[in-house]
N, C-alpha and C positions, 0 to 999 in steps of 0.2 A: 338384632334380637334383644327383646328386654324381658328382663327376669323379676322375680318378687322376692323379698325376705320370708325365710325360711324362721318354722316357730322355734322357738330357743328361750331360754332365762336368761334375763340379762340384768346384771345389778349396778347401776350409776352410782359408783362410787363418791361421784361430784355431788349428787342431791340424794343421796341415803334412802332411795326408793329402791323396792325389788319387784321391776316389772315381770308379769308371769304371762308366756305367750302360750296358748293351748298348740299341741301338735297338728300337723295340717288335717283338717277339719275333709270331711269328704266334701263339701260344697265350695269352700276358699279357707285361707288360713285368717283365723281373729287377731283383731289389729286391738282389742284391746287388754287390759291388762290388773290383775289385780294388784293393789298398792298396798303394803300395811307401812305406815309411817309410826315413827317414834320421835316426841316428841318430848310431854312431860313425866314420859313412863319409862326413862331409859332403865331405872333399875330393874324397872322387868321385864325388859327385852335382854337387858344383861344375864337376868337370872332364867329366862326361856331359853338363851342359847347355851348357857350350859347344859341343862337338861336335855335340850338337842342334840348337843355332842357324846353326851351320855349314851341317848339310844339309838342314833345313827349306828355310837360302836360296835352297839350288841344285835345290830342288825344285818341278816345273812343278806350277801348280796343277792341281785334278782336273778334269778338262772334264766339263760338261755338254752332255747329248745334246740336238742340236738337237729341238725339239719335230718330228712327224710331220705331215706336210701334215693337216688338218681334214678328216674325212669329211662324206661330207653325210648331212645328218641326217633319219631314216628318215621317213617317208612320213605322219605322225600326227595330219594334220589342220594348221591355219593357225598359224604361228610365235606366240608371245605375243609381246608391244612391251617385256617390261620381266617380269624374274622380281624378288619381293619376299623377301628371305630376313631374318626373323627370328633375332635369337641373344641369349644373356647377354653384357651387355658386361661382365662381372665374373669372369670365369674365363681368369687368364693359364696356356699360354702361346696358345691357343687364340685366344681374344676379349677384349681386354681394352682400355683406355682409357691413354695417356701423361698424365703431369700438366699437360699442357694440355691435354687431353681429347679427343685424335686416334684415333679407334678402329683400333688393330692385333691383325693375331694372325695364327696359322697359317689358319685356318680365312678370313681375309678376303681375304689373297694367295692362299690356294686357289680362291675364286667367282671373285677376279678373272682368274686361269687360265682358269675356266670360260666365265667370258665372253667370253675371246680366241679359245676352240677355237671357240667356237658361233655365237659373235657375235652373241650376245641381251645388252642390257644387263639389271645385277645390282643391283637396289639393296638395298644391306644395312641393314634395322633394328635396331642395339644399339641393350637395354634389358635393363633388370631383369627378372631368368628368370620372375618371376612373370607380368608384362605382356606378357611374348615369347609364354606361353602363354597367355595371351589374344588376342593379336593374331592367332596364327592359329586360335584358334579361332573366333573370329568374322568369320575372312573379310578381313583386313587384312593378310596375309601368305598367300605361294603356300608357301613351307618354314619348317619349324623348324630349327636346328642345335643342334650337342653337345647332343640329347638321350639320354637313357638310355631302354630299352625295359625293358617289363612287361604282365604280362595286362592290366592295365588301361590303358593307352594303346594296347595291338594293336586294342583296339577303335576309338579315333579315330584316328589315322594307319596309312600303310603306313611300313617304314621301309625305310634304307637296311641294305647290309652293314655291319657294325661299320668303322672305319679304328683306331679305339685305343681303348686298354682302362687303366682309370684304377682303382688302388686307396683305398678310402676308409676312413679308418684315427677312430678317437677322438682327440682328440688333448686336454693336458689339465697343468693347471700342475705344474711339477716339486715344485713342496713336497708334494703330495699322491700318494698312494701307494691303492695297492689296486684301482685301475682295469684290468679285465685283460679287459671285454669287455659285454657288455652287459646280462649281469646284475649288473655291478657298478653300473649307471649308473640303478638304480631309486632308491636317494638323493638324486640331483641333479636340477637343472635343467639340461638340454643347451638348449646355444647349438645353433641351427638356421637354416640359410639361409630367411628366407621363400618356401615353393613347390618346397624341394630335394626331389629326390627321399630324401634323408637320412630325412626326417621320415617321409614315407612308411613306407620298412622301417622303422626303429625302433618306428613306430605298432601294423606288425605283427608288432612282438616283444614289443608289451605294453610298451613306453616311452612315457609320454604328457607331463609334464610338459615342456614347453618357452619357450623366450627366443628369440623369431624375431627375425631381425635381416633388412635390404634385402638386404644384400650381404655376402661374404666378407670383403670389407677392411675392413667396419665394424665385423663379427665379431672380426675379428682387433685391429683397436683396441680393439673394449671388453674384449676378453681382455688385452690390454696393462696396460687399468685393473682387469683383477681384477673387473672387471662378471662375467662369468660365466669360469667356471672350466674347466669341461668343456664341449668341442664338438666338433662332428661336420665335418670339413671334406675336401674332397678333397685327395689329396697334393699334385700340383705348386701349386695355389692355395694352401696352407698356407704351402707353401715357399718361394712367390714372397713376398705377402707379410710373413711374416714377416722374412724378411731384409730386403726391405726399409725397414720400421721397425727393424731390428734387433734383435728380440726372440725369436730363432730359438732361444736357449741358455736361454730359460726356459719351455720346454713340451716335452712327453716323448707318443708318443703308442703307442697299440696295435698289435698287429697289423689288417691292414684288415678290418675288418667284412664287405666284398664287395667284389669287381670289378667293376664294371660298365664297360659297354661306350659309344662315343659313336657316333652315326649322326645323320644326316641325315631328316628323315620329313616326307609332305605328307600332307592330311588322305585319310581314309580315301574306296578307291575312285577317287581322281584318276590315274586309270593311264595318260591320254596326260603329265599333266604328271611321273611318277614316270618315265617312261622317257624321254622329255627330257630332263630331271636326269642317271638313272643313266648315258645314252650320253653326256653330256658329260665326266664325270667317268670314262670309258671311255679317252677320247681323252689324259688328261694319264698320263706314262709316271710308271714306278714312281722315272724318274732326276728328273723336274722333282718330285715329291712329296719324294723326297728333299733334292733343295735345298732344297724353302720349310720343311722338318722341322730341317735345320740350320741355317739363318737363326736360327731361333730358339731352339733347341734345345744346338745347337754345334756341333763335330766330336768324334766318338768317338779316340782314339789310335790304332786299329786303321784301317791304311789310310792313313796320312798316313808312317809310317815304314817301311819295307820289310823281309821276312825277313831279309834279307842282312846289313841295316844292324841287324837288333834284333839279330842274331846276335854282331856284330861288338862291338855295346853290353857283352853280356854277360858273354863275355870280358875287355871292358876290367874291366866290374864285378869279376867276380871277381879279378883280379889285385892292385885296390885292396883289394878287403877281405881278404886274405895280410896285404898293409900295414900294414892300421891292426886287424887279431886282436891284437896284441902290445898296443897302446895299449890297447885296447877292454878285456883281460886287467887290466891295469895299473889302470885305471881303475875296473874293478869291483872288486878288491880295497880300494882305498881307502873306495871307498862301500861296502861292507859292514862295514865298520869303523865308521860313521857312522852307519848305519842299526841296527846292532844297539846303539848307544848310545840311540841315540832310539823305540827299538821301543816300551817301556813308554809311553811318554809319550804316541805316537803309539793306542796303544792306547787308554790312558783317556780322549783328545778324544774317541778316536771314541766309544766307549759312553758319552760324555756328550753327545756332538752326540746321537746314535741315540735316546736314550732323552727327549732334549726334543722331538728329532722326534714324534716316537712321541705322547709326551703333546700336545703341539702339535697333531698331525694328528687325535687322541680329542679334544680338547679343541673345535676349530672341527668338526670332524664327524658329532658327535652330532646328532640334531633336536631336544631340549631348550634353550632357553638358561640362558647360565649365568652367572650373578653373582658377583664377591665384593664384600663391602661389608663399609667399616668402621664400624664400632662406636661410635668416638670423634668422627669427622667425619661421619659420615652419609654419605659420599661413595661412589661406583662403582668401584672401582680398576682393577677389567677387568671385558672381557666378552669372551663367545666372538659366533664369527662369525651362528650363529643369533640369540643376543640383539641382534644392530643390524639384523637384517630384520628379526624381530619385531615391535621397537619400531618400525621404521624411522629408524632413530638418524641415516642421513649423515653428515654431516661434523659435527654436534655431539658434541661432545668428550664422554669418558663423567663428568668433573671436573661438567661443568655438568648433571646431568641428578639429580634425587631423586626419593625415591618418591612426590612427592604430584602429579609429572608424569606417574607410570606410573598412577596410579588415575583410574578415573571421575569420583569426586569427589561423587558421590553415595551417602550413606550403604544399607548399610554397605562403603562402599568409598571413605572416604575417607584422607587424608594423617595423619590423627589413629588412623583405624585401624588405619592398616599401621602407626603407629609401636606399637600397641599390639601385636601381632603380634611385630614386631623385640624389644620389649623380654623377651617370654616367650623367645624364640629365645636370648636373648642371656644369661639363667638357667640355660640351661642346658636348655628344655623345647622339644626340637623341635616345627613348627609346620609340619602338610600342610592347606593348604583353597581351594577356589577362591575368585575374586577376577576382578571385572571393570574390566579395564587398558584402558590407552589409549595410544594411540600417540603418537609426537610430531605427527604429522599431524592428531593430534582423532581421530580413528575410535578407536572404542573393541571390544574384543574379549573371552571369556572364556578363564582361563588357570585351571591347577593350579598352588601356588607351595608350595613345601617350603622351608621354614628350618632352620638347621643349622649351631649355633658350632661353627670348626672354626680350628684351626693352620696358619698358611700362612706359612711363610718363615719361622719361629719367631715369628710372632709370635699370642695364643691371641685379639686381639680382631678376631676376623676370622667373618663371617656367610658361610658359602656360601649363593648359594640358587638352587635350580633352577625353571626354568617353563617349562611345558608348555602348550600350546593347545592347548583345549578346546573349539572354539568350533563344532567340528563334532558333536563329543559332544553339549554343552549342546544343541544345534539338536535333535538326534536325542531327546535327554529329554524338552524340549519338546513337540517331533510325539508321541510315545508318552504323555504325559499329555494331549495334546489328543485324540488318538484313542480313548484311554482314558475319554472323557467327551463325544464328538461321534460322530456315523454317520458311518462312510467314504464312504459314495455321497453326501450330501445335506451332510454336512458341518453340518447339526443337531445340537443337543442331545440326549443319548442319555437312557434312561429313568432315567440313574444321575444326570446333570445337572440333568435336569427335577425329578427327585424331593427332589434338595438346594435345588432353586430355591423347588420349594411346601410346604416344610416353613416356609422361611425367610418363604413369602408368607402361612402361617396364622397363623406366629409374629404377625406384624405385625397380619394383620386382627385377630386378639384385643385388641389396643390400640387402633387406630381406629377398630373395628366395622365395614367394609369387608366385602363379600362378594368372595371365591374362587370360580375356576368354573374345573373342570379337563374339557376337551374332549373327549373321543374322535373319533376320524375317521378314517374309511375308504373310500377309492376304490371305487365303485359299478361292478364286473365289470373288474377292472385285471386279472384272471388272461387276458383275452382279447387284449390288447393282446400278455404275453407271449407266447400260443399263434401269434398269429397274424403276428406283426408279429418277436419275435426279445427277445432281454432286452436288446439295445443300446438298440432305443428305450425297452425299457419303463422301462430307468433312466432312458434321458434326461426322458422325461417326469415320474418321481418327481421329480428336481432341481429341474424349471421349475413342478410341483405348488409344490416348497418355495417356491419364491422367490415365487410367486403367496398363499401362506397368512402367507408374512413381510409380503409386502405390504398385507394386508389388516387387520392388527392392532397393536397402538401397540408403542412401540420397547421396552415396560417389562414386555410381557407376551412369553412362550417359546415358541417352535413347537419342536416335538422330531421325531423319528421313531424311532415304538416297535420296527420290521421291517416286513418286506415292504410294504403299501400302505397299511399306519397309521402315523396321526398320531398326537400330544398333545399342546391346546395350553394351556397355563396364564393365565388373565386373573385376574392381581392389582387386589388398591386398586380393585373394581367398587361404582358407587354403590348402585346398585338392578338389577333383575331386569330392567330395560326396556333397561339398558347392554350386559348380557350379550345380550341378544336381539339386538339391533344388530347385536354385533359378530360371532354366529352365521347373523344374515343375512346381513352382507358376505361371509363365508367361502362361502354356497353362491353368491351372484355373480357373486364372483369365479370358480368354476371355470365359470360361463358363456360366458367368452369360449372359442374352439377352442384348439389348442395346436398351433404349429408346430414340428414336433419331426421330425428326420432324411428331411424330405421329406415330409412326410407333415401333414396337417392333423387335429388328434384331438379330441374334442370325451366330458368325461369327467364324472361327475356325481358329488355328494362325500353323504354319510353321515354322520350326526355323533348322537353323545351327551353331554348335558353334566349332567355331576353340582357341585350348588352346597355349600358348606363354609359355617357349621358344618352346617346341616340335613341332607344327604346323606352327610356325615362329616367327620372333625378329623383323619385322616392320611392321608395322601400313597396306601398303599395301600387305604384304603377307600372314598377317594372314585374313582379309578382301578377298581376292580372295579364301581362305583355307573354310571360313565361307560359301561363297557362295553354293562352291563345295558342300559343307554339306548340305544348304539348298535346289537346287537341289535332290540332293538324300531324304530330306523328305519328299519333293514334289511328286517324284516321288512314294513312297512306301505308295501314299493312305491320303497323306496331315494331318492334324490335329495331327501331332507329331514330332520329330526332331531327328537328328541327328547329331554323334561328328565326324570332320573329320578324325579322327582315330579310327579306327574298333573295336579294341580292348575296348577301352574305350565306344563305341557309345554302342556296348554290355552289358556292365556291367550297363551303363545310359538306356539303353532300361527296362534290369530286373529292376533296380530301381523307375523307373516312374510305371511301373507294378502291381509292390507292393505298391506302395503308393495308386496309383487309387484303387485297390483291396481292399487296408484295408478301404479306405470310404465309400463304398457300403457294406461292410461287415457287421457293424453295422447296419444298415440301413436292411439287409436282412437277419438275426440274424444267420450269419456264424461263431461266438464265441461262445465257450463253454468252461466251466470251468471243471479240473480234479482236484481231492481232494487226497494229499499226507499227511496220520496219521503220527502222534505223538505220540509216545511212551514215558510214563516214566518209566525210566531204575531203578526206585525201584520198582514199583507194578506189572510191566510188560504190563500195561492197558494203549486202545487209548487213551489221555487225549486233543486228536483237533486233524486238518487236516492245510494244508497248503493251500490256491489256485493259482493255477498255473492257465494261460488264455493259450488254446488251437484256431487254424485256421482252420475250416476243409473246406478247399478251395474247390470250385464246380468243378474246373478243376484238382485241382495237389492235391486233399487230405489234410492230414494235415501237415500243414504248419510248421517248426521248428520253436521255439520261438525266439531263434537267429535270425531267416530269417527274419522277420517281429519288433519284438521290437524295436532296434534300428530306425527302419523305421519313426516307429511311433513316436517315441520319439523326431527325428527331424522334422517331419511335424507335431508337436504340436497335433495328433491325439491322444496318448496315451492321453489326459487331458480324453472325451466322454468315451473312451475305459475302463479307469482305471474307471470313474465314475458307470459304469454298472458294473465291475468285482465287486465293493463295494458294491452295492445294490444284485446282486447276492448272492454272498456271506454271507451277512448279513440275507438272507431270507433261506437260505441252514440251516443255522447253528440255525436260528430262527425254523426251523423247525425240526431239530434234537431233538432240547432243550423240543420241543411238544409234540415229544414222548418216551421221559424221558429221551436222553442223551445229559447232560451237556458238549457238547466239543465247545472246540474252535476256531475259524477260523482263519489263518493268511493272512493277506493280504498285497501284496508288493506294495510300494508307490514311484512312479516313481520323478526323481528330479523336474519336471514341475508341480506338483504336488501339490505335498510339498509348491511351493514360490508361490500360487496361495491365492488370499485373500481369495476365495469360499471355500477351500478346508473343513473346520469347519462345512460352510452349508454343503458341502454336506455329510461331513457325519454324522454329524443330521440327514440329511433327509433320510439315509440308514436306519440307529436305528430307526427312528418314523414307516418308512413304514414297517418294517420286525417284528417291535417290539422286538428286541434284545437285552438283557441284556448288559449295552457296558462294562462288567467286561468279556464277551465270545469272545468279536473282538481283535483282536492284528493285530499293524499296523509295517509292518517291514518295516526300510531303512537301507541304506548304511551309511559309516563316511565319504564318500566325499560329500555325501548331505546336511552335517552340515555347509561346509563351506560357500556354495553358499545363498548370501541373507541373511546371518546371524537374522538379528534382526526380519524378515517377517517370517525365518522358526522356529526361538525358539516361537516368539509370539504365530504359528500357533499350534505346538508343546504342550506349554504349555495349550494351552485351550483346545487342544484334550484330556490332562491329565487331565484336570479338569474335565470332561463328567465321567472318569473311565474306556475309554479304553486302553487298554496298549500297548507298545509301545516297541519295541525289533530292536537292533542294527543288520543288518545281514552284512557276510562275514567279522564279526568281524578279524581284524588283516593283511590284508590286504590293509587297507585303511590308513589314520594318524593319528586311533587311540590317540583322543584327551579325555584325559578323564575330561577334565574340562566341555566337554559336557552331559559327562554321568550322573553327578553330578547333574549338571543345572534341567535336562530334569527329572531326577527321573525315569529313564530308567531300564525298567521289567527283559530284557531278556539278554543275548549275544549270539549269534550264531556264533560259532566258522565254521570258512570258508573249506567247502568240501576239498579243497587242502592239509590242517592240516590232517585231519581226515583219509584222503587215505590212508596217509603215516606215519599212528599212530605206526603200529606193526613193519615196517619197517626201520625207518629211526626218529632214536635217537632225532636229533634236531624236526622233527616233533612233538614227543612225550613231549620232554620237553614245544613244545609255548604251547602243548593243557593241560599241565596240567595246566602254571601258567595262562591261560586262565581261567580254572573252580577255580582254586584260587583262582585269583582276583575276577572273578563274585560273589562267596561265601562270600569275603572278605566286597565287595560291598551290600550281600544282594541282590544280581540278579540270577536270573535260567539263569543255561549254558546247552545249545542247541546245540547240534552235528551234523550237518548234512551230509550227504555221506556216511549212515555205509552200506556197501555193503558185509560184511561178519560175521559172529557167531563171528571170531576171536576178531576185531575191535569193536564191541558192547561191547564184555567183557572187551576190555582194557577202555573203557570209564565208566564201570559198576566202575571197581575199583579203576579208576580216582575221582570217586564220582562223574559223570558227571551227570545231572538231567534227559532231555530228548534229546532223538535222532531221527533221521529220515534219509532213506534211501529208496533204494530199498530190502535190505533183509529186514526192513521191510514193505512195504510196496510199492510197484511201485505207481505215482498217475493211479486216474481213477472215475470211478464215484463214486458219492454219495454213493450209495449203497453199494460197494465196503467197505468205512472206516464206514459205518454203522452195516456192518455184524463184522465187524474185535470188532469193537466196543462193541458189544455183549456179544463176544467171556470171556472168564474166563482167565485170566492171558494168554495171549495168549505168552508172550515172555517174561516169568519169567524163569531166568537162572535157571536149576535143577528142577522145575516143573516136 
């Protein structure tokens, strides 16, 4: 909100004028003023003021009209208990606060008038103009006061009739020059009341930069300290304040910007409480307004002295000044005499003040900062008023400040550089280049810096240098090389990024021998998404495609987007063809899930070609035309799948995507079943457990080989579900043997994902709780390549399952790197000597020997040795007299079902040798 000065007498003490303001005028208040000066006629200004005080004495004061008896107040429905009147306590002579913080003003002797005719109590809320307009807007005040009207507040309040009209001027430090109105003021920062209507207009004169302050007198202090320079203030709040700091002789200000008006306004539509209001303020006469105007205001001269008596004044006047013409004659001749001795002199200060002005006010005016430095001390000698915001220099003196303060400090922008810099400057070889500076706060910014020996005061070792920031430029170079090499919608890599990326990624596989695989992909009917739906969503969805296809591939490989609803994605550093399959599986997966996009749930299917490097091509564009080709052809065979540009491979990546989809529906539509392979021990001849093997019995191809599929699963993280079910199975199988009286055992293989899984513990807890399974009946088999991977997550996991009591047995012992510092550790049950050994037991010498000192060592150890592969009478016997513990085979036993190793189980020595 901005306000105007209110009319008032006021007499400058400093320059012996008595300016005379008229009362506010019904059209604006008169900004000028009448002057009587005294000059050569003080004796009859001496002798007028006596005669003034003379008849001031004998002068009755002015009487005040008794107020008018109170009407009663019209018909408008039930009185309110209590009006709440909101205002700025910061705007004198209106509202404003004493230094003990007693809120006075015109405006609060006026409610309380109001309240006397109506006899509704008043309570008046000062505060801060910004909070005044909040409080009633939200309902914690029934009025606003000294507010200003505009279109946009007609909308929330009704107002009142104007009562005064307030000029709002610029107002702005006298050393500066050139301020003459508001397009002067696009250089600066204007000081602005927080919430004034100031900001406002200015806003809409295309001024934006601003220094909010709470209040006027805070304003007016930090103008005091030179904090801001140019401000926006209303006249009589200028005026008050200012004099009273006494800083009234160092600011000069415009003419006013606007008039604005002050009124009264309750929110809009309140039309019993606005005529409430307005009939009160009906009732106070135009005589009591006038007093509580000069309360504070003053008295005008007019009116306190009579025609008769100004009359009588005049004449005295005039007869003095006959008197003292002769003097006044006398006395200007002298001083002319005077003055034309001093005229010269008086001349050349001035054109040497003028012209230091002048450079003075160029000098801190520019938005450049500006340095001079010496040569010989390294030292700052000035700087203009831009270089200490820049830097944010404060009160650090420019003596203590060099330039390895002003640099980042990071090459090439260090203290060593700038002095290299300075030295070329200082030859004689000016020096323009950017340089990233830093402030004295640590924040660091980029600047343009020009070096430039130059003569200052006579003396020649002197550096100008000028600096400019640049930090919105460099921003802007930046964005235009980023967009220069990223899509604007997706914020991807463009085909000019990708194509630098896979030149650099063939470069490499030439030296590591690493296969390249550069993708194609294309949204499977995205055109209908736009036709039907709009291009807002159909980009949103492109963006959330993006994030979905980042997500799906390693941080080292590139998603790009080539237009419209293609992709290209780059997979470097690939081992083999089985990596790329993978990672072309997850990509159709992932567009599996639907997409919530602008309301809407979209559910989109992806297309893809991938061409491999070197086979498919060795550049960037050949393999991209090869990908195309591909994509093409996946398009065409029915969309939602892909293809390799070579046939061969696209085949083998066909059956593999195959399989993978297959196994995750598989679980899901209980396509797995377990076969049970007994255990024999080779002394009693009796089953003492079974093995479980996971069987596929696929709805189209039958059963699945476990080769065909394991591996499968093993890489798409699917065996973790799959393994966790074959455990619980298992556990309830053998749980249920045990029910109806045979104690066997289960063994169950544990895949390496497994194993390094932190759950792995829960889960099989939660086999044994839900089967209720003895866990001295479970045996959990791995490999010795499994020991290495993760070391300290698989023995931790290891050891805690040994603590439970299930047991835990090494398989395809001897084929692996047989560490046995693991076996030790782990307190490991079993060894199962590797089908490979055992084939070639009868046959082949060195066979025979690994498999004895195998049951050796397990003996030696304290472990049962497990033989498995006996597939004939002969081979069973050689392990009987190896002392080998238990075996397992197809002669004895093929897997199969339950049933199957339950009947066997039954059975009375069934494979006791000689029985």
């Amino acid at each position: 909100m901005a306000k105007a000065s209110p009319a008032c007498a006021v007499h400058d003490l400093g320059k012996g004028h008595v300016h005379v303001r008229q009362a506010l005028c019904a059209d604006r208040p008169c900004r000028g003023a009448t002057m009587i000066r005294s000059t050569a006629c003080m004796a009859a200004v001496r002798l007028l003021g006596i005669l003034l005080l003379f008849l001031l004495a004998g002068d009755p004061a002015a009487a005040i009209n008794t107020p008018a008896p109170a009407a009663a107040t019209p018909d408008a429905g039930p009185r309110p208990a209590e009006i709440r009147v909101t205002l700025d306590d910061n705007y004198p002579p209106y509202s404003f606060r004493t230094p003990d913080g007693v809120h006075v003003g015109i405006v609060k002797d006026l409610w309380a008038l109001w309240s006397q005719k109506t006899g509704i109590p008043v309570q008046m809320m000062p505060t801060d103009w910004s909070l005044a307009r909040q409080t009633i807007d939200t309902g914690a005040a029934d009025v606003i006061e000294t507010i200003f009207r505009n279109s946009a507040r007609d909308v929330l309040y009704d107002f009142s009739k104007p009562y005064a009209r307030v000029d709002v001027p610029i107002w702005f430090s006298a050393d500066l020059s050139g301020i003459t109105g508001v397009e002067s003021l696009r250089a600066f920062t204007v000081g602005v009341k927080d919430g004034d209507f100031c900001a406002e207009w200015l806003t809409d004169q295309g001024i934006t930069a601003f220094q909010r302050y709470p209040g006027f007198e805070a304003m007016v202090e930090a103008a005091a300290r030179q904090e801001t320079r140019v401000f926006c203030m209303d006249d009589p709040s200028a005026r008050y304040y200012m004099t009273k700091r006494g800083v009234q002789g160092r600011f000069r200000y415009t003419d006013p910007l606007y008039t604005g008006e002050l009124h009264w306004a309750v929110r809009k539509g309140n039309v019993t409480l606005y005529r409430l209001i307005a009939d009160g303020f009906a009732r106070i006469t135009p005589q009591e307004r006038k007093a509580i105007e000069e309360r504070w205001l003053g008295r005008s001269l007019t009116g306190i002295v009579s025609p008769q008596m100004m009359d009588l004044l005049l004449k005295l006047l005039s007869g003095l000044a006959v008197l003292g013409f002769g003097a006044l004659v006398w006395v200007l001749l002298l001083r002319r005499q005077v003055e034309s001795k001093t005229q010269s002199l008086r001349t050349a200060v001035a054109a040497l003040t003028a012209s230091e002005e002048r450079v003075r006010t160029i000098f801190d005016s520019v938005t450049d900062a500006i340095l001079i430095h010496d040569l010989d001390s390294g030292a700052i000698l000035e700087g203009n008023r831009r270089m200490k915001e820049m830097y944010r220099v404060g009160d650090t003196p420019l003596s203590d400040i060099n330039v390895g303060m002003l640099s980042s400090g990071v090459p090439p922008y260090t203290r060593e550089d700038a002095a290299a810099c300075i030295r070329k400057a200082a030859d004689g070889e000016p020096q323009l280049f950017e340089w990233h500076a830093r402030r004295l706060d640590g924040s660091l910014f980029w600047v343009e810096v020009s070096l430039r020996r130059a003569v200052i005061d006579g003396n020649d070792r002197r550096l100008l240098v000028l600096v400019r920031d640049i930090t919105e430029r460099k921003a802007a170079q930046e964005r235009m090389e980023y967009l220069s090499r990223h899509d604007a919608l997706t914020l991807l890599p463009n085909r000019v990024l990708v194509q630098d990326r896979t030149e650099q990624a063939l470069a490499r596989s030439e030296r590591n021998g690493r296969l390249v695989a550069l993708v194609a992909c294309g949204l499977d009917r995205f055109k209908t998404v736009n036709d039907s739906l709009g291009h807002a969503v159909g980009d949103a969805l492109l963006r959330a495609v993006a994030e979905r296809l980042k997500a799906a591939v390693r941080d080292t490989d590139t998603v790009s987007r080539g237009g419209g609803d293609e992709f290209i994605l780059l997979l470097s550093g690939q081992s083999d063809i089985d990596s790329v399959v993978e990672t072309v599986a997850s990509l159709h997966e992932a567009m599996a899930e639907p997409f919530q996009v602008g309301g809407h749930e979209l559910t989109v299917t992806l297309s893809s070609g991938v061409a491999l490097a070197p086979a498919d091509g060795k550049d960037f564009a050949t393999l991209l035309k090869n990908a195309d080709t591909a994509l093409h052809h996946a398009k065409a065979a029915g969309r939602d799948t892909h293809r390799f540009y070579a046939e061969a491979m696209n085949a083998e990546a066909v059956a593999h995507l195959s399989t993978r989809s297959g196994l995750r529906r598989a679980l899901d539509r209980g396509e797995f079943l377990i076969h049970y392979q007994p255990q024999v021990s080779l002394e009693s001849g009796a089953v003492t457990g079974a093995e479980a093997l996971l069987r596929w019995n696929h709805p189209d191809k039958g059963m699945v080989p476990p080769g065909d599929f394991i591996p499968i699963a093993e890489d798409s993280g699917l065996i973790v579900p799959i393994g966790a079910w074959v455990l619980t199975e298992a556990c309830r199988q053998a749980a249920a043997w045990h029910a109806r009286g045979l104690s066997l055992s289960v063994a169950v293989n544990l895949s390496a994902l497994q194993l390094q899984r932190n759950d792995l513990v829960a889960t099989v807890t939660r086999a044994l709780t839900d089967s209720g399974l003895d866990p001295l009946l479970l045996e959990l088999e791995l490999t010795e390549s499994m020991l290495i991977q993760n070391t300290e997550l698989v023995m931790d996991n290891l050891r805690r399952i040994k603590a439970m009591g299930v047991q835990v047995s090494i398989d395809d012992f001897g084929t692996g790197y047989s560490n046995l510092s693991y076996i030790g550790r782990l307190a490991v049950d079993k060894l199962k000597i590797d089908r490979s050994f055992v084939a070639d037991l009868t046959r082949n010498h060195d066979s025979a020997k690994i498999t004895a000192a195998v049951i050796q060592m397990a003996h030696s150890l304290n472990l049962t040795a497990v033989a498995e592969g006996v597939e004939d009478a002969e081979t069973l016997e050689a392990l009987r007299t190896l002392h080998c513990d238990i075996a397992q085979g197809y002669y004895l036993g093929r897997p199969g079902p339950a049933e199957a190793v339950e009947r066997a189980a039954r059975q009375v020595n069934p494979f006791k040798v000689g029985a």
